[in-house]
N, C-alpha and C positions, 0 to 999 in steps of 0.2 A: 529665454530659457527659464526655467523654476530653476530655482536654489531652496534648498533647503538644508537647515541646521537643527539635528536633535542632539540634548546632551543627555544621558543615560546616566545615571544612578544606578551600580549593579549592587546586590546584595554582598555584605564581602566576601562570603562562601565559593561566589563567581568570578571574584574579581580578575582574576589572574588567570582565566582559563576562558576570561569573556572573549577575546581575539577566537580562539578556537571554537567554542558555542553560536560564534557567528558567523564562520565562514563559508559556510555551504550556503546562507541566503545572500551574502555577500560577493559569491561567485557568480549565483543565479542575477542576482541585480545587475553586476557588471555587465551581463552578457545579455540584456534586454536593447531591444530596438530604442534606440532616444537616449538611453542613458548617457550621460557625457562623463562623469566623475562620480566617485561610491567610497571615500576615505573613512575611513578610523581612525581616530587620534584619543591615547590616553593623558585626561585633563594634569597637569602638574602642578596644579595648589588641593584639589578637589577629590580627597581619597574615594577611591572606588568607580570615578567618574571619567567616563568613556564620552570623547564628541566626534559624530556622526553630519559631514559637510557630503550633500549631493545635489547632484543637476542633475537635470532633463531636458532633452528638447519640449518646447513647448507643447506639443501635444500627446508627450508618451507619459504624464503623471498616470491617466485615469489604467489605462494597462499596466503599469506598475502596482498599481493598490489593490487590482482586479485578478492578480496573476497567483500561480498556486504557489509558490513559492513566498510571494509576499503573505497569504491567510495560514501558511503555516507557521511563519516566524511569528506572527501576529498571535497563533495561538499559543506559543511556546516563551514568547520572552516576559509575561505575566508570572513564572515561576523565577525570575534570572534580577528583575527589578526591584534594589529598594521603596524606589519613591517612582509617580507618574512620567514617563520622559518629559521633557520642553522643549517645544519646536519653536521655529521661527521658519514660516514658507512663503517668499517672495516671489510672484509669478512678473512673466511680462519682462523680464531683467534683462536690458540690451545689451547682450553679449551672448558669444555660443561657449564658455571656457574659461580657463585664469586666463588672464592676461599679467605683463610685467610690471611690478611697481616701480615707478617712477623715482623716487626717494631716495633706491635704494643700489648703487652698482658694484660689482663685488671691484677689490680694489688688483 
C-alpha cells in the first residue's frame, strides 16, 4: 500500500471551519477505487495544525492526484494554508490497513 502523512498548517481564519472546508474532497477521496483510509486529525501541541494520514492500494495513487476532485482541492486549499503542507509518502508498505499494536491491550 502507499501511506501517506500530510500535516496542514491552516491560516487561523480557517482554523476551526477547516474540518468543514474539506469535506466534500474528503468524501470524494473516500469513495475512490484503492483508497483504503482518508483521516483527519487536529494536531494538540500545534495551533492551527491539521494531520492528514492516508493509503492507497498500490496502484490507485496516480488516479487519485489525476481525478477532478483532487485538482479542485488543489486549487482551493492555496487560500486556506498558512505555510506549505509536509508530507511524508511511503509506497511499497507491506500491509493492506492498521493493523493491532502489539504493546498495547485494553485492560
Amino acid at each position: 500500500m502507499i501511506l501517506i502523512n500530510v500535516k496542514w498548517t491552516v491560516k487561523p481564519e480557517y482554523a476551526e471551519q477547516f474540518p468543514s472546508l474539506v469535506k466534500e474532497f474528503t468524501d470524494a477521496v473516500r469513495q475512490e477505487p484503492g483508497n483504503i483510509f482518508f483521516e483527519w486529525s487536529r494536531h494538540l501541541e500545534e495551533e492551527n495544525t491539521y494531520v492528514l494520514v492516508e493509503a492507497f492500494q498500490d496502484d490507485a495513487g496516480e488516479a487519485h492526484v489525476q481525478s477532478d476532485h483532487f485538482r479542485k482541492f488543489v486549487a482551493q486549499a492555496p487560500d486556506w494554508v498558512a505555510t506549505t503542507p509536509k508530507i511524508i509518502n511511503v509506497q511499497n508498505v507491506p500491509q493492506d490497513g492498521w493493523g493491532e499494536m502489539g504493546e498495547i491491550q485494553p485492560r
